[in-house]
N, C-alpha and C positions, 0 to 999 in steps of 0.2 A: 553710403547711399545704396549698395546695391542690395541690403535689408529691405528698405522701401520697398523691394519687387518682387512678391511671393507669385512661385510658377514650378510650374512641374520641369524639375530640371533634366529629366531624360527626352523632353520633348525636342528638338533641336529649333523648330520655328518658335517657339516659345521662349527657348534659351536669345536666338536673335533680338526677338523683340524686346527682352528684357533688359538687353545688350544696348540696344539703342536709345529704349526711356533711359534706363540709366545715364547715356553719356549726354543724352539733353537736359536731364536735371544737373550732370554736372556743366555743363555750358551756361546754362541759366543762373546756379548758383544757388538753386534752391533746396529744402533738406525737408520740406514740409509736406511732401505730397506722397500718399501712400497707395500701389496698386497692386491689385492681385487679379495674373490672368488664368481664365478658365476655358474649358470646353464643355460644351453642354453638344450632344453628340443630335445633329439636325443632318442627316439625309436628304432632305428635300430645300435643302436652302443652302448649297456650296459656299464654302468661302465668304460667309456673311458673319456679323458682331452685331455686337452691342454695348455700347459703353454706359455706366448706369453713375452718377455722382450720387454714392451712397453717403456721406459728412463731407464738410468742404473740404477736407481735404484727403477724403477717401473715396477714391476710384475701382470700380469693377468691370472689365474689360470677361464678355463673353461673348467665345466664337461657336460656329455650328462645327466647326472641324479644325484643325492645327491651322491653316491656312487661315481661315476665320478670325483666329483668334492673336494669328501674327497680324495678320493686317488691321485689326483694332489697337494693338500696341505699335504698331507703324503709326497710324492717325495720333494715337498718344502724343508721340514724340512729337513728329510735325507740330503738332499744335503749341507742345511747349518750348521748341526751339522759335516759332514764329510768335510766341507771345502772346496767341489766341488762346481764348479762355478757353477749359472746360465742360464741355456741356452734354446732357444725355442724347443720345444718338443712338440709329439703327441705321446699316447699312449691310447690302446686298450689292454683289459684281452685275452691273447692266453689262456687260460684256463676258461671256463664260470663259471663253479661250484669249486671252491676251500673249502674243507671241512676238519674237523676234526670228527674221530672218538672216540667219549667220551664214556665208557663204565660205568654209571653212576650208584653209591650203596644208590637209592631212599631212604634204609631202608634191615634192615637183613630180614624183613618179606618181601620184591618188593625188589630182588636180582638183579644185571648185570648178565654176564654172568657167570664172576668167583669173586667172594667177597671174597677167601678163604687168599688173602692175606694182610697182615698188611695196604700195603696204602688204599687198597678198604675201609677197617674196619675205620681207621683212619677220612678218609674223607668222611665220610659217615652224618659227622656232619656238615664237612667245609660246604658241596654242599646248607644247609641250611644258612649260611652266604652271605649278600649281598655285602660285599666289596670284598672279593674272585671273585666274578662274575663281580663287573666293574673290577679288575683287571686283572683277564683271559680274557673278553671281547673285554678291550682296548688293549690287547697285540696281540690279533685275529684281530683285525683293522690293527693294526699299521702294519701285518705280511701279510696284505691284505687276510686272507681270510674269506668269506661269506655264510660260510654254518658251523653250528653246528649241524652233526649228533650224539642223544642222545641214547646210545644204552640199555635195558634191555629187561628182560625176560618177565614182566609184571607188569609197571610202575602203573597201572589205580588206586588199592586202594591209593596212596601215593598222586597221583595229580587231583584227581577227586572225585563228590558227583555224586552217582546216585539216579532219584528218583525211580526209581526198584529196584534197590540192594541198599538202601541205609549202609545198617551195613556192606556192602564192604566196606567203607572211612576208612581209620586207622589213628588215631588220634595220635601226638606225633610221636619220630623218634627212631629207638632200633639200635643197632649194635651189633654183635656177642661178648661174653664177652673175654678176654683175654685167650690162652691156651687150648679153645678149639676144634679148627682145630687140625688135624691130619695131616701128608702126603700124604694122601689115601681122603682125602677131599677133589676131584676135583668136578669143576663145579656146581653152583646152589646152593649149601648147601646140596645135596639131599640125603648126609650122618647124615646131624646135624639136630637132633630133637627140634625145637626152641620151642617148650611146656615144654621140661625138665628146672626145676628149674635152676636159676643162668648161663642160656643158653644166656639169653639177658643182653644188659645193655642197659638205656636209659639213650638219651644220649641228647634229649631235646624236651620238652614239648610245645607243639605247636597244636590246634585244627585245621580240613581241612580246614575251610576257611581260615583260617590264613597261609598253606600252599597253598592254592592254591591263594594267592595276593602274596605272596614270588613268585609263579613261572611266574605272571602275569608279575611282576616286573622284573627277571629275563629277560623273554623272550623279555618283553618292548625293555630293555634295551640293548638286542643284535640288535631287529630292528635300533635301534637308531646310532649303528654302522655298518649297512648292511650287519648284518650278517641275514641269514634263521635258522630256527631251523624244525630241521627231528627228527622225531620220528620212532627209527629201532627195529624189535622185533624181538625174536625166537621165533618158532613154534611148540608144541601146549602145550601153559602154563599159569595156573592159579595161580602164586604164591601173596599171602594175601588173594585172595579169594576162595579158594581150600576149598569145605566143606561148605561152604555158600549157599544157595536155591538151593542146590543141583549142583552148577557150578563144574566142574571137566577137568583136562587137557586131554579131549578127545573131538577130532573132531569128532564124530560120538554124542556126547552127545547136544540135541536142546539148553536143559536151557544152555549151554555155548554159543551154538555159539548165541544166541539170547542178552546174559552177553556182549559178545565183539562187538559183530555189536553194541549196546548204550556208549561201552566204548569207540570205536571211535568214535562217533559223537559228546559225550557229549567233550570230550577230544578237539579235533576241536574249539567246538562252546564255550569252556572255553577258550582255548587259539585259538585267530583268529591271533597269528605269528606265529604258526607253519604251514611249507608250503609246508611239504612231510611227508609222512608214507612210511616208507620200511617195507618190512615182508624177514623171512627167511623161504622159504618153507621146509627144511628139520629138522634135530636136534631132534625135537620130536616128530614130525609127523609121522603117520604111513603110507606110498608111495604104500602099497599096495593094501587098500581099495580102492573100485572102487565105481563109482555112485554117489548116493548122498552124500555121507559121505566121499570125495576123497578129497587129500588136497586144490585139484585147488577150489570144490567148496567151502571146507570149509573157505578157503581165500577170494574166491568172497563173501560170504555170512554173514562174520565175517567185514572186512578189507573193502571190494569193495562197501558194499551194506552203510558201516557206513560213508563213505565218501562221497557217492549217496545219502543221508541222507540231508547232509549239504549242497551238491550244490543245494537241492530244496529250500531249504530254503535260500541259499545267490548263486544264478546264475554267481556272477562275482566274486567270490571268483576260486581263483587256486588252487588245491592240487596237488601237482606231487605224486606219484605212482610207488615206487621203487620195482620189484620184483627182489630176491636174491635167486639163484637158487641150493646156496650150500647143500651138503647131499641129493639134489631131483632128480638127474638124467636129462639128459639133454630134455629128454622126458617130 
């Protein structure tokens, strides 16, 4: 059956989709239906197809782009898994950015936002497995959407080597040990003292370079299904490296904001799939301070300037620049 699906096999969304009529023709049972996916290269029409019934039982599936033309052999299958005829069609994303928000437990040391609960704790180990990720991935495919926004407080020790801060990196992954959250243990951990004995449990041994090909791999691998990956943070937090060359969760403090302007850039130029930074300007920020030390600068100068960083160095590279305005006033 897999003759049936003529497609450029170094394509990887094309190889998926092909991947998937295939296992609907075999579900179905059928041996008569013959497709071939293409791209006809459309700029002004993203992630759009066209399916064309060229003989009854030859189908032409044309996208404007890979993405395009996986999500017309996505429609494919669906239709012949559900038994729907068919039929020629055009179709165009009424929604451009389709995303999920992941609120992702890097490590008990690089928190989400709330880790306090079992699953966070839990999966705090999966996120390190790579079959977990093509299987969340290809289910983000199959579900059409294209944006994985990764959410934490302050990911950088967990997925980055700095050569300034190098003894930021944290080597190996801990999660909180059983029993020890409270009800009173909201957000952050900023209740649990992760230095008290028998506070951690690890829970797998792994050196940064070796986490940071895990998330190369990772990230590879969402491109490969057209997904984006966003990197979204709250504001103003040093958690792994809190205490280290003096870095501290104050925006008023240089050695930080100097610490986050190289964790973005390095973070960037580690991973060239991620293709948006969000920030939240409130939560921990202090809204009040004025001048130098004000949130807006301390985001241009942390965030804005580490991103301005990387387009000197790669010009046709895109970052989109998400500001989130929660807890900051609309001012």
């Amino acid at each position: 059956i897999l003759a049936q699906v003529k497609y450029n096999k170094k394509i990887p969304q094309l190889a998926f989709a092909a991947q998937e009529i295939t296992i609907a023709l075999q579900e179905a049972e059928r041996e008569d239906l013959k497709l071939t996916l293409i791209i006809s290269e459309d700029k002004d029409s993203p992630e759009s197809f066209q399916i064309q019934i060229l003989e009854p039982m030859r189908v032409e599936v044309t996208g404007s782009d890979a993405n395009g033309t996986m999500y017309g052999g996505l429609e494919v299958a669906d239709r012949i898994r559900l038994g729907l005829p068919l039929e020629n069609m055009q179709k165009s994303p009424f929604i451009k950015k389709r995303g999920i928000k992941f609120n992702i437990p890097f490590d008990a040391r690089t928190p989400s936002y709330d880790d306090t609960g079992d699953a966070a704790q839990i999966n705090t180990e999966t996120i390190y497995d790579f079959e977990f990720w093509k299987a969340y991935l290809d289910d983000l495919a199959r579900y059409r959407y294209n944006v994985l926004s990764l959410w934490s407080t302050h990911p950088y020790p967990s997925i980055i080597q700095l050569e300034d801060y190098p003894e930021v990196a944290l080597d190996d992954v801990y999660r909180v040990s059983e029993g020890v959250f409270q009800p009173h243990h909201k957000n952050r951990l900023q209740n649990v003292d992760l230095d008290e004995p028998g506070t951690m449990v690890l829970v797998k041994e792994i050196p940064m370079k070796d986490k940071i090909k895990h998330w190369q791999k990772v990230f590879e691998y969402a491109g490969d299904r057209g997904i984006e990956i966003y990197l979204f943070h709250w504001n103003v937090m040093t958690f792994g490296a809190t205490g280290k060359y003096g870095i501290t969760p104050d925006q008023s403090n240089p050695v930080s904001i100097d610490y986050m302007r190289k964790c973005i850039r390095q973070a960037l130029l580690t991973y060239p799939q991620i293709s948006g930074i969000g920030v939240t300007a409130g939560e921990n920020a202090d809204n009040n301070i004025e001048g130098e030390f004000s949130i807006e600068n301390y985001l241009f100068n942390t965030y804005g300037r580490g991103i301005m960083d990387v387009l000197e160095q790669q010009p046709e590279r895109e970052v989109r620049f998400i500001f989130r305005r929660h807890m900051s006033g609309l001012g």
